[in-house]
Backbone and ligand atoms as CSV (ligand in chain L), in Angstrom:
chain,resi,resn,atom,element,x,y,z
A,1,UNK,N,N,-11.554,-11.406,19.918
A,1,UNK,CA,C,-10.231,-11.200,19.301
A,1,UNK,C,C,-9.899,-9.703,19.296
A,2,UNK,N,N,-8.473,-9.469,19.898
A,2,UNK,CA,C,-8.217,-7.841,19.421
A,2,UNK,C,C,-7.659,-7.216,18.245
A,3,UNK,N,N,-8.080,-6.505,17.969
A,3,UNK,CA,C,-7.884,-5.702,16.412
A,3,UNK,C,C,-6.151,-5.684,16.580
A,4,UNK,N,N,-5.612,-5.293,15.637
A,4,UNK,CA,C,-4.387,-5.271,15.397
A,4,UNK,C,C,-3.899,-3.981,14.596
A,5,UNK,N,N,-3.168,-3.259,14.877
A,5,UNK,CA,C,-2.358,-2.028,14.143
A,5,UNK,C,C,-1.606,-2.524,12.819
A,6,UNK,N,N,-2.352,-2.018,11.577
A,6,UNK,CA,C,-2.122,-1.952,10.464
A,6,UNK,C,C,-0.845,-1.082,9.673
A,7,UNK,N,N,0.077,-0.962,8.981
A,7,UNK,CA,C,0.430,0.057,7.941
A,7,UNK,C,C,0.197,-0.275,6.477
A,8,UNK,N,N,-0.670,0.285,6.346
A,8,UNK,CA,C,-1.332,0.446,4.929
A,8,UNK,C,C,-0.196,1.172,4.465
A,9,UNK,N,N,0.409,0.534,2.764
A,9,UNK,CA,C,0.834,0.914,2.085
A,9,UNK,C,C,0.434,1.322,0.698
A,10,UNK,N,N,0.339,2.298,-0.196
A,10,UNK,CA,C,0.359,2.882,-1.160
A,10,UNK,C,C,1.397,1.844,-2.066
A,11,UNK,N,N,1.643,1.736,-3.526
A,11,UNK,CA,C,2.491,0.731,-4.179
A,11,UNK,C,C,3.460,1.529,-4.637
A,12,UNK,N,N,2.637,2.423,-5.740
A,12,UNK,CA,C,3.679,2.497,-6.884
A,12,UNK,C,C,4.387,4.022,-6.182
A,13,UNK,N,N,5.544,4.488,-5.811
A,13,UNK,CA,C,5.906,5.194,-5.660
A,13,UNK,C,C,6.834,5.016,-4.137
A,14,UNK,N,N,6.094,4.320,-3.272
A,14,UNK,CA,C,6.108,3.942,-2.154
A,14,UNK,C,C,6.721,2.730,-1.758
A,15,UNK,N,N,6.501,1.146,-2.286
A,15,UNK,CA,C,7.292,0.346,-2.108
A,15,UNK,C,C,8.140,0.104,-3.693
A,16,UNK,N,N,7.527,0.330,-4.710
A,16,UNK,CA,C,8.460,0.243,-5.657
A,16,UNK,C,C,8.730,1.559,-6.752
A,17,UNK,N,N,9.774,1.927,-7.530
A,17,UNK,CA,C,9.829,3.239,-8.566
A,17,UNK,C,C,8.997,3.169,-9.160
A,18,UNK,N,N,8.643,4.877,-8.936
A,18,UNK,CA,C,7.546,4.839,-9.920
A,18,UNK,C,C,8.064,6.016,-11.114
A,19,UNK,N,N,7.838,5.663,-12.330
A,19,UNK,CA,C,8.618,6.407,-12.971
A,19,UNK,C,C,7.415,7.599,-13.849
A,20,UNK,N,N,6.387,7.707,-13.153
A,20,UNK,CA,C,5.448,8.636,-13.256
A,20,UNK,C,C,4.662,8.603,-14.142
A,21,UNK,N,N,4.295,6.937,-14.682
A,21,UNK,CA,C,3.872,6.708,-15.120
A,21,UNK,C,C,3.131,5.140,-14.545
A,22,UNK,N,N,2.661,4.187,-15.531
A,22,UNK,CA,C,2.019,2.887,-14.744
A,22,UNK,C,C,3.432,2.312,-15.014
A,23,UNK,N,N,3.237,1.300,-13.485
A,23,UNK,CA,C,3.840,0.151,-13.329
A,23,UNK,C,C,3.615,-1.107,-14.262
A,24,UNK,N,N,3.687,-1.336,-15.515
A,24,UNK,CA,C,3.095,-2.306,-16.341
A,24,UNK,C,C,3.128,-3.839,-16.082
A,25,UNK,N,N,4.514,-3.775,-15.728
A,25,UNK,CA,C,4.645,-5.371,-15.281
A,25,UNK,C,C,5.843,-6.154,-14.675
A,26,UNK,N,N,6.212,-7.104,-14.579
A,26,UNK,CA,C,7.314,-6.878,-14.006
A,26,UNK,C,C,8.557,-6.882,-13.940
A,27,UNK,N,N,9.109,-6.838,-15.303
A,27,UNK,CA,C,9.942,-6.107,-15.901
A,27,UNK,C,C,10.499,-5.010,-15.196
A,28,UNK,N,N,9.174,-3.882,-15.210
A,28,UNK,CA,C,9.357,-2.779,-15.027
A,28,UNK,C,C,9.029,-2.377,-13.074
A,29,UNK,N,N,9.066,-3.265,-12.506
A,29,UNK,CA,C,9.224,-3.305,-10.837
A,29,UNK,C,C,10.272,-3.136,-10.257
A,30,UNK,N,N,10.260,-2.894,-9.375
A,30,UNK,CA,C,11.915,-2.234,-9.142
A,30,UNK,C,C,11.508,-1.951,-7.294
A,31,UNK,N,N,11.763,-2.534,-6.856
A,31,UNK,CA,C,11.733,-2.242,-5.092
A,31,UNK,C,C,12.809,-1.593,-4.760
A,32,UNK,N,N,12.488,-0.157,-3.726
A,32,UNK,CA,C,13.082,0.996,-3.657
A,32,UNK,C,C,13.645,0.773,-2.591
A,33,UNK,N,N,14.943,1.163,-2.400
A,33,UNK,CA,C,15.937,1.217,-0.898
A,33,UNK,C,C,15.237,1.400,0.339
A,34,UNK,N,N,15.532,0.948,1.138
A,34,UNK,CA,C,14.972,0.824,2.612
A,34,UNK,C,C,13.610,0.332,2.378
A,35,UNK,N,N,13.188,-0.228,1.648
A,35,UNK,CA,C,11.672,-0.362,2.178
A,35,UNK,C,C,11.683,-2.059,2.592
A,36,UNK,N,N,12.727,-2.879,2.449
A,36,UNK,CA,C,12.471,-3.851,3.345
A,36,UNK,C,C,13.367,-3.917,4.367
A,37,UNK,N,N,14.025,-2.638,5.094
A,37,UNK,CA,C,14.234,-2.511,6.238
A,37,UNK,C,C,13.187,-1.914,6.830
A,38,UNK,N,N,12.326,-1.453,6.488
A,38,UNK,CA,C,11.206,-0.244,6.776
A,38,UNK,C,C,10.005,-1.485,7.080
A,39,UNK,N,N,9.941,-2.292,6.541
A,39,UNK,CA,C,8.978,-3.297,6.518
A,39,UNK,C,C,9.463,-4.110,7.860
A,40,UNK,N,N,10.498,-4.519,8.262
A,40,UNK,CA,C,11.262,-5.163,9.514
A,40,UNK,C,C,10.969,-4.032,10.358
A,41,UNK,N,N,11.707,-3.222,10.852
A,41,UNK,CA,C,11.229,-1.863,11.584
A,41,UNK,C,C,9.285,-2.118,11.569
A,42,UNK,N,N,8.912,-2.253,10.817
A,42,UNK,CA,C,7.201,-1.833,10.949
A,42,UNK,C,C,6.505,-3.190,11.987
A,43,UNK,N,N,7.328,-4.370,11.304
A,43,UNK,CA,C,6.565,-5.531,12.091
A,43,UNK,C,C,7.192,-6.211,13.249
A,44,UNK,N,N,8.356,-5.607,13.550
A,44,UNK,CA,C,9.018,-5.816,14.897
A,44,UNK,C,C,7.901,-4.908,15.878
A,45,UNK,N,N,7.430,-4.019,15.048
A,45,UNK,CA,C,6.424,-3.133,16.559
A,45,UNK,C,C,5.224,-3.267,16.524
A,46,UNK,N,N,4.649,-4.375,15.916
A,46,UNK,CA,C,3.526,-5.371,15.839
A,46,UNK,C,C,2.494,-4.880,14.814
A,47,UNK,N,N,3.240,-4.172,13.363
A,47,UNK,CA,C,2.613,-3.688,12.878
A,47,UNK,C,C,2.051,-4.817,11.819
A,48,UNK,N,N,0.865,-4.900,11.648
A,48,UNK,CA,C,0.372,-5.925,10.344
A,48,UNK,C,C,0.671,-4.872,8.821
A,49,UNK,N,N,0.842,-5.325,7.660
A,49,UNK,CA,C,1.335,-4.638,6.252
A,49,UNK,C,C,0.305,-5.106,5.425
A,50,UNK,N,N,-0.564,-4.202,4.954
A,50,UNK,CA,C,-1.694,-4.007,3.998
A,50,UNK,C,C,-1.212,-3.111,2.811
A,51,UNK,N,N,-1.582,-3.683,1.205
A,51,UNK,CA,C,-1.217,-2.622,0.532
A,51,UNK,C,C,-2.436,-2.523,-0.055
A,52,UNK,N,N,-2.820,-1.077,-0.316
A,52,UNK,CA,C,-4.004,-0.395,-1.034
A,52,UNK,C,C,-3.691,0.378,-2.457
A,53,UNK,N,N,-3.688,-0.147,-3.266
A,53,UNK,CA,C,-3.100,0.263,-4.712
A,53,UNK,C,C,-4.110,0.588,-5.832
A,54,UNK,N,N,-4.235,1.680,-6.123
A,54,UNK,CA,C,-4.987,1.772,-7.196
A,54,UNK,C,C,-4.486,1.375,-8.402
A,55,UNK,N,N,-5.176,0.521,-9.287
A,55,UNK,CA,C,-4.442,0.121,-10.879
A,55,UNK,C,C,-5.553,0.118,-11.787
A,56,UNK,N,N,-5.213,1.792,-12.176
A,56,UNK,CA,C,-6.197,1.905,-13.315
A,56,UNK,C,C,-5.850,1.935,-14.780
A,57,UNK,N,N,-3.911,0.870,-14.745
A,57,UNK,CA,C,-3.927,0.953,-16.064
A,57,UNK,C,C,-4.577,-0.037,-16.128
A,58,UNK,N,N,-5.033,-0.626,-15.777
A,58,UNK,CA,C,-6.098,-1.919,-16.238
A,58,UNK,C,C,-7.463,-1.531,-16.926
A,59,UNK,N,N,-8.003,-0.822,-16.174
A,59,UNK,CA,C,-9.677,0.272,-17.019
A,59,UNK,C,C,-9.051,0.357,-18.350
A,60,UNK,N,N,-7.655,1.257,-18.805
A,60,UNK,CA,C,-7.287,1.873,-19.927
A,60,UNK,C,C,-6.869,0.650,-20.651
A,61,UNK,N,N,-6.564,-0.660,-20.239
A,61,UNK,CA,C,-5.791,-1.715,-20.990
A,61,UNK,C,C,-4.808,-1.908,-21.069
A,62,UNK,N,N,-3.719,-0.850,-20.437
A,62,UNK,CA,C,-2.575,-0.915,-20.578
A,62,UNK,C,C,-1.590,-2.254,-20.127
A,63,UNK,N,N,-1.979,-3.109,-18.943
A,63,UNK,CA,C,-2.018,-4.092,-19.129
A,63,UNK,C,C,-2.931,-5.209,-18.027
A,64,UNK,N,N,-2.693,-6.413,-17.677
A,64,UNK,CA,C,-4.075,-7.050,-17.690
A,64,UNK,C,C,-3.424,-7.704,-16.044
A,65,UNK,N,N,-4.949,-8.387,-15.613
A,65,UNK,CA,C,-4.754,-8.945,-14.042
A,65,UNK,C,C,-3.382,-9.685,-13.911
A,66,UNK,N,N,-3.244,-10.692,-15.025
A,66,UNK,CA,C,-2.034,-11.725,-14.529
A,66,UNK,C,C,-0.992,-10.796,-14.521
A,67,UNK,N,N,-0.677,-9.573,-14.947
A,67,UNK,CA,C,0.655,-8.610,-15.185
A,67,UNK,C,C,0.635,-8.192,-13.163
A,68,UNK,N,N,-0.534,-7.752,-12.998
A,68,UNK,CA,C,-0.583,-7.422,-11.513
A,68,UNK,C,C,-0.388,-8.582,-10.657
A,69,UNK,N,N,-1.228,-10.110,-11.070
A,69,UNK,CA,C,-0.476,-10.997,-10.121
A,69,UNK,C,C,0.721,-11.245,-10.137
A,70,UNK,N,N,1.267,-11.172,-10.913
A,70,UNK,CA,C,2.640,-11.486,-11.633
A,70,UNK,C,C,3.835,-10.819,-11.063
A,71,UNK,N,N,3.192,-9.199,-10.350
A,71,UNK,CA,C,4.091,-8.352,-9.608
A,71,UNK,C,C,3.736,-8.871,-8.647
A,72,UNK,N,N,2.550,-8.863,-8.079
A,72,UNK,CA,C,2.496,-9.216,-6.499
A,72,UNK,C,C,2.865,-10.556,-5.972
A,73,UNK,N,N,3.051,-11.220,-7.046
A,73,UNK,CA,C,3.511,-12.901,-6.526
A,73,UNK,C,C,5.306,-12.656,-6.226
A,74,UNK,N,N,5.557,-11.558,-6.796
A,74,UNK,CA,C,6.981,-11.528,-6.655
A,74,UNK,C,C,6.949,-10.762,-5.764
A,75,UNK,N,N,6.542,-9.934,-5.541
A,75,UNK,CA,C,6.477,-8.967,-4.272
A,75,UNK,C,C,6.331,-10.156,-2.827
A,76,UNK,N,N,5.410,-10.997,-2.954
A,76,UNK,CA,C,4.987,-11.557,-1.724
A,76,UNK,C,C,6.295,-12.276,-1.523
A,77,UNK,N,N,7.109,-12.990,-2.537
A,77,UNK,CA,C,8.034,-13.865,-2.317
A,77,UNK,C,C,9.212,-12.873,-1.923
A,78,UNK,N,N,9.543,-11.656,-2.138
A,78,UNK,CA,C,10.373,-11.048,-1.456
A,78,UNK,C,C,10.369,-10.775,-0.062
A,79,UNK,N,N,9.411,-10.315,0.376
A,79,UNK,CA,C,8.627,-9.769,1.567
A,79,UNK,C,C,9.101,-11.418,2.426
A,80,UNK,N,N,8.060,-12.203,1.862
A,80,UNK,CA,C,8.794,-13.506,2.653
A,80,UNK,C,C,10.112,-14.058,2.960
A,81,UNK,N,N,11.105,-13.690,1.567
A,81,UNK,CA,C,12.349,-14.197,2.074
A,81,UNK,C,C,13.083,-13.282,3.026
A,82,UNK,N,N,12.270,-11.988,3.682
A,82,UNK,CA,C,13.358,-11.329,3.969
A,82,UNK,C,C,12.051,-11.460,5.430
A,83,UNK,N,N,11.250,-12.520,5.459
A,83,UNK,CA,C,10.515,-12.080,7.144
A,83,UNK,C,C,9.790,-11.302,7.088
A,84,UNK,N,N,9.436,-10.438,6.594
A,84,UNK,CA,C,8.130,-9.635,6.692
A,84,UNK,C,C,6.883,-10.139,5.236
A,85,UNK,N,N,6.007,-10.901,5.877
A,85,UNK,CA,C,5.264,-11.338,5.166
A,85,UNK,C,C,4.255,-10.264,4.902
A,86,UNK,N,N,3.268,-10.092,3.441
A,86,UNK,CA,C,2.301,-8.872,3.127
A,86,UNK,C,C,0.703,-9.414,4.260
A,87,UNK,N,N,0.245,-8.750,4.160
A,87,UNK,CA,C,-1.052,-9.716,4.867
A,87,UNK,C,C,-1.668,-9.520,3.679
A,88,UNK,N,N,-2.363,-8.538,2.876
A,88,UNK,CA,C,-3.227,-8.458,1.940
A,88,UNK,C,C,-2.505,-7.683,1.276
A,89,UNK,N,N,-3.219,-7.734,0.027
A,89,UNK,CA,C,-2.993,-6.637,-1.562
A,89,UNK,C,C,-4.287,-6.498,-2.097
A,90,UNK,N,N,-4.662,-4.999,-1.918
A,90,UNK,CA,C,-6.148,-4.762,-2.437
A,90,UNK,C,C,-5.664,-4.186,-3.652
A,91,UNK,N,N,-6.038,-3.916,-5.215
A,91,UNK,CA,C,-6.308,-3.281,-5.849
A,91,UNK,C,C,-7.521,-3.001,-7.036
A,92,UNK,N,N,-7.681,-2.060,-6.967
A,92,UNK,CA,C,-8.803,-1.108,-7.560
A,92,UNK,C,C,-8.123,-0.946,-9.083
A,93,UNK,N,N,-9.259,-1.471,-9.900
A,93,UNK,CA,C,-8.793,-1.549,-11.605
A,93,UNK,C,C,-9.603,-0.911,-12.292
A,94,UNK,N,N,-10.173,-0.147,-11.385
A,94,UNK,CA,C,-10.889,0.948,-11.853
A,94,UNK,C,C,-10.156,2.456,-12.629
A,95,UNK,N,N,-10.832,3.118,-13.493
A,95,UNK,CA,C,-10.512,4.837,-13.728
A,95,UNK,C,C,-11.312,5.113,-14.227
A,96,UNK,N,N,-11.192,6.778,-13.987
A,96,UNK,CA,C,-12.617,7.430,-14.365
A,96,UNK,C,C,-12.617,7.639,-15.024
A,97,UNK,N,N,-11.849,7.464,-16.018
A,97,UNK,CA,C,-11.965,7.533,-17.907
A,97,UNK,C,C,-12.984,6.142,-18.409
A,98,UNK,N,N,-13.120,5.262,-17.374
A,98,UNK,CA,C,-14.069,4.432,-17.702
A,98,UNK,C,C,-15.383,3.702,-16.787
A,99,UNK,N,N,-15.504,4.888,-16.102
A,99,UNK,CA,C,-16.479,4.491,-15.257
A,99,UNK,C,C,-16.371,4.514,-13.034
A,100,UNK,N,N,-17.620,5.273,-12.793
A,100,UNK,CA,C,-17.388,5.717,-11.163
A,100,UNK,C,C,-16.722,4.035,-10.605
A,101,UNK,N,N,-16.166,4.485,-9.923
A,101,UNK,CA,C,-15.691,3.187,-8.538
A,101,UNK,C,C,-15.732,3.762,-7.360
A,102,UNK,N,N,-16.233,2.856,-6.006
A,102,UNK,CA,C,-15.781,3.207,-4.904
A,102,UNK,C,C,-15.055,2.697,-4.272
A,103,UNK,N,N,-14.271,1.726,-4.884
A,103,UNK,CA,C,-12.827,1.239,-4.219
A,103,UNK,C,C,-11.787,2.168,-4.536
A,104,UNK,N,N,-11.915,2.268,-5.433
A,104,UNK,CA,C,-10.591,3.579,-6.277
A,104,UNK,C,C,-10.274,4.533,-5.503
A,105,UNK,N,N,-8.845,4.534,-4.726
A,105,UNK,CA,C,-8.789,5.720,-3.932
A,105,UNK,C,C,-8.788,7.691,-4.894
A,106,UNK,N,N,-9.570,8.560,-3.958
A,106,UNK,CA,C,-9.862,8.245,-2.480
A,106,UNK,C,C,-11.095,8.026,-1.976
A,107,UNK,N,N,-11.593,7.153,-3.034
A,107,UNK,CA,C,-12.625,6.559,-2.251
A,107,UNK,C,C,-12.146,5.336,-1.102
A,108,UNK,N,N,-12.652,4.792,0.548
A,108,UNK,CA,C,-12.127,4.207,1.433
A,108,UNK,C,C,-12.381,3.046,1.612
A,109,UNK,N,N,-13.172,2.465,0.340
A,109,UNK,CA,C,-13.361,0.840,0.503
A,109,UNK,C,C,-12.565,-0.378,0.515
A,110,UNK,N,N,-11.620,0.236,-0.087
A,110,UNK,CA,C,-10.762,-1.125,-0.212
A,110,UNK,C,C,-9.778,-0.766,1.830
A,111,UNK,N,N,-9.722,0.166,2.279
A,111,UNK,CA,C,-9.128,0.297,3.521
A,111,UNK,C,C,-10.216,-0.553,4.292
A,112,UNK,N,N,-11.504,0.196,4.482
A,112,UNK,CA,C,-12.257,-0.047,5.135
A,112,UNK,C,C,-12.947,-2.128,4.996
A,113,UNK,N,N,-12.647,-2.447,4.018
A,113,UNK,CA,C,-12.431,-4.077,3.115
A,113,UNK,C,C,-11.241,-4.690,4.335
A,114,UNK,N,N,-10.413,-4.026,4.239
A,114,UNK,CA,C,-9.407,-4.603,5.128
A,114,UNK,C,C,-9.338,-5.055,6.339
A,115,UNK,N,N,-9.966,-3.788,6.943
A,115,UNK,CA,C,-10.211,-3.688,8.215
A,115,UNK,C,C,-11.028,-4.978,8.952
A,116,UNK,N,N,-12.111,-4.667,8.382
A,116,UNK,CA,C,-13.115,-5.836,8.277
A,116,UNK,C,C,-12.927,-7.268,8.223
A,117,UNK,N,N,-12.176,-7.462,7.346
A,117,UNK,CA,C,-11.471,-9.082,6.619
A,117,UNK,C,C,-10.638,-9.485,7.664
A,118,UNK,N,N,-9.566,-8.060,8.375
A,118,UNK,CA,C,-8.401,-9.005,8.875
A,118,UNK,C,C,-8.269,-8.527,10.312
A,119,UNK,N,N,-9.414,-7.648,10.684
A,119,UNK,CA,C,-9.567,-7.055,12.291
A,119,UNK,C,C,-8.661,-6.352,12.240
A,120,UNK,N,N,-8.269,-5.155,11.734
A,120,UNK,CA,C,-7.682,-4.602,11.816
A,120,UNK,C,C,-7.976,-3.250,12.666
A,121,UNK,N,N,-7.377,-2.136,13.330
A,121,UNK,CA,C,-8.039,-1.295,14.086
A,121,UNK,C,C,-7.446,0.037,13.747
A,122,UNK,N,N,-7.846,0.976,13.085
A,122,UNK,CA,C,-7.698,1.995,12.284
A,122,UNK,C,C,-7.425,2.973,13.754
A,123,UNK,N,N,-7.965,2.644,14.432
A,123,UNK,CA,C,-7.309,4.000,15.327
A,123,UNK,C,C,-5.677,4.047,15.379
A,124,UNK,N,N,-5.033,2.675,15.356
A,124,UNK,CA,C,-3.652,2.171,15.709
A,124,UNK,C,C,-3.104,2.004,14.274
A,125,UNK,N,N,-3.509,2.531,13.361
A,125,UNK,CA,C,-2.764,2.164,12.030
A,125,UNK,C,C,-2.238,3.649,11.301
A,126,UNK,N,N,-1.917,3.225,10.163
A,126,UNK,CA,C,-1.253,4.381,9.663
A,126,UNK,C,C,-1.346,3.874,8.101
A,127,UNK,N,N,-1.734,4.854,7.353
A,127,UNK,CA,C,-1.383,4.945,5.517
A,127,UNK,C,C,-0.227,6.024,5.163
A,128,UNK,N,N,0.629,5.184,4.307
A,128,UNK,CA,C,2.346,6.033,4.023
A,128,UNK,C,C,1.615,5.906,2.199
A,129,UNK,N,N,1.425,6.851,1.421
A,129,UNK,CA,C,1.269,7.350,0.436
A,129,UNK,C,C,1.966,8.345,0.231
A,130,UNK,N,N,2.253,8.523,-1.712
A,130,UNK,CA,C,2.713,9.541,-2.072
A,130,UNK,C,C,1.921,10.375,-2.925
A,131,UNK,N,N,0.317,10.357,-2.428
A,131,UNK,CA,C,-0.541,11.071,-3.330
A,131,UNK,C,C,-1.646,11.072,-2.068
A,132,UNK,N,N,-2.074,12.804,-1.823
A,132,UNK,CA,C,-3.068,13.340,-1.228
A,132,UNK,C,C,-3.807,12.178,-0.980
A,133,UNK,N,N,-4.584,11.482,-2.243
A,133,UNK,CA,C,-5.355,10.626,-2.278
A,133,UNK,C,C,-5.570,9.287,-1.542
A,134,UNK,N,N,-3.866,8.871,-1.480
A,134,UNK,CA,C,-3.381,7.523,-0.639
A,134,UNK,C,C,-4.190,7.928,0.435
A,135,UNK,N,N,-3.721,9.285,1.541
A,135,UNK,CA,C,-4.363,10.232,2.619
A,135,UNK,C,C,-5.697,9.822,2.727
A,136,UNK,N,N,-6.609,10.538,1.693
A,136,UNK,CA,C,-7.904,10.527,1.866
A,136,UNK,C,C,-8.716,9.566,2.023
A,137,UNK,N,N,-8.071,8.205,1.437
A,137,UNK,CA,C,-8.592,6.925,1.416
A,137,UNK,C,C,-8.918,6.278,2.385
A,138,UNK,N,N,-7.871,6.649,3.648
A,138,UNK,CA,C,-7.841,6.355,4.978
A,138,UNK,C,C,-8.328,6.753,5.759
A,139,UNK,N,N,-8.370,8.160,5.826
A,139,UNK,CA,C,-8.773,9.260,6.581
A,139,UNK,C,C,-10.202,9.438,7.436
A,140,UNK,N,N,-10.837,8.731,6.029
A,140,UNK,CA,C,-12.429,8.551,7.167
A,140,UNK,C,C,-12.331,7.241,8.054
A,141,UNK,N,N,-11.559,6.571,7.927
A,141,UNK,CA,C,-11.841,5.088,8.134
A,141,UNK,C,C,-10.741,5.063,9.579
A,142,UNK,N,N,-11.000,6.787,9.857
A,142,UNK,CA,C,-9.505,6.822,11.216
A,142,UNK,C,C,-8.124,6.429,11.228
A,143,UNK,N,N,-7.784,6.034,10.393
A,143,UNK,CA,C,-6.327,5.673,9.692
A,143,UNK,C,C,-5.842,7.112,9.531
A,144,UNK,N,N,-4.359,7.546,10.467
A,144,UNK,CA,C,-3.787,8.517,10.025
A,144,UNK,C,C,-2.678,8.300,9.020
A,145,UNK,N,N,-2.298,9.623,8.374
A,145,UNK,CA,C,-1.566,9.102,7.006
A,145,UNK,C,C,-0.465,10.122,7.170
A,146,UNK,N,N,0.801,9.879,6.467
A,146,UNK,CA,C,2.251,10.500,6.733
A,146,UNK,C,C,2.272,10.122,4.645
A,147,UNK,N,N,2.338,11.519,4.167
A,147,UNK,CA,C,2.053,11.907,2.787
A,147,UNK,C,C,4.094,12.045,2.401
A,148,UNK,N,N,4.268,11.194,1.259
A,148,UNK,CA,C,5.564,11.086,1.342
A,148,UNK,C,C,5.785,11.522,-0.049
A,149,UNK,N,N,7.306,11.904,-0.715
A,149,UNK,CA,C,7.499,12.506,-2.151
A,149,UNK,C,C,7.523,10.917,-2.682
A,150,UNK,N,N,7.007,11.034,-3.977
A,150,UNK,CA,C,7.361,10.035,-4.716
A,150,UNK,C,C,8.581,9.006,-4.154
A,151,UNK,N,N,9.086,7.717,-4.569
A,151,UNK,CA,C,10.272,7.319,-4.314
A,151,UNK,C,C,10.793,7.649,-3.377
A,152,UNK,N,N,10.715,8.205,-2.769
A,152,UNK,CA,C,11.319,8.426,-1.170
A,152,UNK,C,C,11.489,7.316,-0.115
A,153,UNK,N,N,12.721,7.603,0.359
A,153,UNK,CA,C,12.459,6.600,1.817
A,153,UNK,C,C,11.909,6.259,2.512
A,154,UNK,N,N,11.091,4.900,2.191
A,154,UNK,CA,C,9.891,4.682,3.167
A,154,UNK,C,C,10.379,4.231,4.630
A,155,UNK,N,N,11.692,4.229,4.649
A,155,UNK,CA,C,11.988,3.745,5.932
A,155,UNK,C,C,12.264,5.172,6.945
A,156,UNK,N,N,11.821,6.071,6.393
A,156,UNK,CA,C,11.680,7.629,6.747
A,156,UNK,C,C,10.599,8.119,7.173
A,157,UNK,N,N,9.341,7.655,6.703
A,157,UNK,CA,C,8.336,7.289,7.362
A,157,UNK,C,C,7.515,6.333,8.178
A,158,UNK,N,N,8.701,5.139,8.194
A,158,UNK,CA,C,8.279,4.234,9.275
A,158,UNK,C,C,8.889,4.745,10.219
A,159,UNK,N,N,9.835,5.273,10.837
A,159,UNK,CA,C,11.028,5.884,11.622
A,159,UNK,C,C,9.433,6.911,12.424
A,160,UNK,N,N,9.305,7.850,11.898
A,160,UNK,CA,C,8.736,8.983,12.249
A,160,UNK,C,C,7.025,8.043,12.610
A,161,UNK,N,N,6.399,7.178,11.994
A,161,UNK,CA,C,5.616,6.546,12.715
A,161,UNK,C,C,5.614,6.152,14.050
A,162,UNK,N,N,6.829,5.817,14.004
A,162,UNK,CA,C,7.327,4.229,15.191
A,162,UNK,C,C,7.724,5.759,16.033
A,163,UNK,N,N,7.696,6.610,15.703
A,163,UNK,CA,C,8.403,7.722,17.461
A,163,UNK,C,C,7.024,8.468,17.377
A,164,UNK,N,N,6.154,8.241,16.862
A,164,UNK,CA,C,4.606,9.076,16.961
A,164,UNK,C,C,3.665,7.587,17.813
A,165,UNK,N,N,4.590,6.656,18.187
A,165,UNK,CA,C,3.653,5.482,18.651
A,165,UNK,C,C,4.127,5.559,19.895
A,166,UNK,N,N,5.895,5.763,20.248
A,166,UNK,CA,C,5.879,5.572,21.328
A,166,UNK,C,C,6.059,6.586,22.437
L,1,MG,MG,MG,1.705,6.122,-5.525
């Protein structure tokens, strides 16, 4: 079987507002302009969509797994009605206010988890984060990364992907 070109996504900042603080639940979710044109654009050029999310209000308590399924079940059902289905959602519920993790970016396990699970091929992929860290997570695992401002147009960095591919 041949590996397949990934875009690993970063969550909170990246596909939905992040208001610089945790995403609690989903209430407070909010999917940011262009990013499900950015998601069409990504898988028209045979890109597979991985998201790598750290959620360490969970370590602190702030709030609990079903609050995170609860976003991502709505997330997946968007993504679907609009054709671009997610392939995976890794997150890390780890923080270091309560203990080491090596999924927790930037540590690269939950990328390197991916890879593995869904054949994915890191030379041909790309991580769009808005934290150094999103970067670093990838970085060993050969995944290059395009470091974006908070909330920003992710369809600004699929654009500039998709002309670094062809
Ligand atoms: Mg972020």
């Amino acid at each position: 079987m041949s590996l397949r070109p990934c875009l690993f996504l970063d969550r909170d900042g990246v596909i939905n507002h992040d208001p610089g603080d945790y995403t609690k639940n989903l209430s407070e979710f909010t999917i940011l302009p262009t990013v499900m044109e950015a998601l069409t654009l990504a898988k028209g050029a045979g890109f597979e969509v991985v998201l790598i999310t750290n959620q360490g209000g969970l370590a602190k308590g702030l709030y609990t797994h079903q609050d995170v399924a609860d976003i991502h079940a709505h997330l997946n059902d968007v993504c679907e009605e609009n054709g671009t289905p997610i392939l995976d959602i890794f997150y890390s519920p780890h923080h270091p206010s309560t203990g080491k993790s090596l999924s927790r970016k930037p540590g690269s396990l939950m990328v390197e988890r991916a890879c593995a699970k869904h054949q994915l091929d890191p030379a041909r992929s790309w991580m769009v984060g808005d934290k150094q860290r999103d970067l670093d997570a990838a970085s060993p695992v050969g995944v290059r990364g395009v470091l974006i401002e908070p909330n920003a147009p992710l369809l600004d960095a699929v654009n500039f992907i998709l002309d670094e591919c062809s």
